[in-house]
N, C-alpha and C positions, 0 to 999 in steps of 0.2 A: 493467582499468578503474581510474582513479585513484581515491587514498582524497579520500572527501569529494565524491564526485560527486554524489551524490542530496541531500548538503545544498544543494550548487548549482541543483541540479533546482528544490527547494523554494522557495531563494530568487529563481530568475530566474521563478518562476511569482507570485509574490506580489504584485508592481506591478500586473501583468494579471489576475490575480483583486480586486486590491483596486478596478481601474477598473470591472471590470465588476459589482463587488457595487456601486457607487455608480449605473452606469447603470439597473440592472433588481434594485433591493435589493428588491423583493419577490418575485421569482423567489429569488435567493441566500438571503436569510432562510428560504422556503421549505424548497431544498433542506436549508441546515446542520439545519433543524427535522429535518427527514427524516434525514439522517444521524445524528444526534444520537440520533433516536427507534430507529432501525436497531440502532445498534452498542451499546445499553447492555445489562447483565446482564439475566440474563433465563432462559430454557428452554438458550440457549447463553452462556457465557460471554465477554464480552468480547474474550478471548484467542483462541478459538474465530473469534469473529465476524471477529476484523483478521486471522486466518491464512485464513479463507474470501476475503476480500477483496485480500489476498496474493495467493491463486491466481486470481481473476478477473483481478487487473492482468495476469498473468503473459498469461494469453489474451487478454486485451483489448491487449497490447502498449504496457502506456501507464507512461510512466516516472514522469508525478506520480503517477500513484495505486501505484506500484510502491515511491515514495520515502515517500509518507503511510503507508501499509499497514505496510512495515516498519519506519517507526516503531513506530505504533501497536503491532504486535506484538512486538518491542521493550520498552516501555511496560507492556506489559501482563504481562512475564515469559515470551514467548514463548523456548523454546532454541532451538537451532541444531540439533540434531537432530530437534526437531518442524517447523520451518521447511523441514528438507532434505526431509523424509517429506512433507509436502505440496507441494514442488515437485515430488515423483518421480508426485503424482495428478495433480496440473496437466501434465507433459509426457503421463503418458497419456493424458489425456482430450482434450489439444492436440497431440499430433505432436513434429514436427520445430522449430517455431516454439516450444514447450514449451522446447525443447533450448538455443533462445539467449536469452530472457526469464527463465526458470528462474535461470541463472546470475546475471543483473542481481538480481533480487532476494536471491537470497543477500548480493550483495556488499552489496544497499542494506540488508539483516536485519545483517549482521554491521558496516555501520558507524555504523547508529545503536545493536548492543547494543554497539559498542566491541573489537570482534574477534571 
């Protein structure tokens, strides 16, 4: 996978989320509420929460929330060796699909920590 691919993710998702927060902004307001309320400190930490959310993309298969997540954990001081241990829960708990999602994420964790 080339370097820089999940900042493209990011970016080619941003027009079409910006259309759609202007169609239905009070559905979108909603959700950010809700994400916003979800991910902040708390009983888990931050860091916690965006490596939980990490391995959800991983099973959900889905490359923006794959490229936000490892941001976010990233961001938050997530390493590479907490990143790889929680994809090794997510292929268990996902299979084979685990096996090729898992990777994507790494690659999108290690290019927003910068290698």
């Amino acid at each position: 996978m080339e370097q820089e691919h999940f900042h493209r993710v990011q970016e080619d998702l941003r027009q079409p989320y910006t259309a759609l927060r202007e169609a239905v902004p009070g559905v979108m307001s909603a959700y950010s509420a809700l994400s916003a309320a979800a991910m902040a400190e708390g009983a888990l930490s931050a860091k916690t929460k965006e490596l939980i959310a990490l391995a959800i993309s991983i099973t959900r298969e889905c490359d923006g929330c794959i490229a936000a997540h490892a941001r976010g954990a990233a961001r938050r001081g997530a390493t590479t060796e907490e990143v790889a241990v929680m994809i090794g829960v997510a292929i268990s708990m996902n299979g084979g699909p685990g096996t090729v999602w898992g990777p994507r994420a790494l690659a999108a964790f290690q290019e927003f920590f910068g290698g």
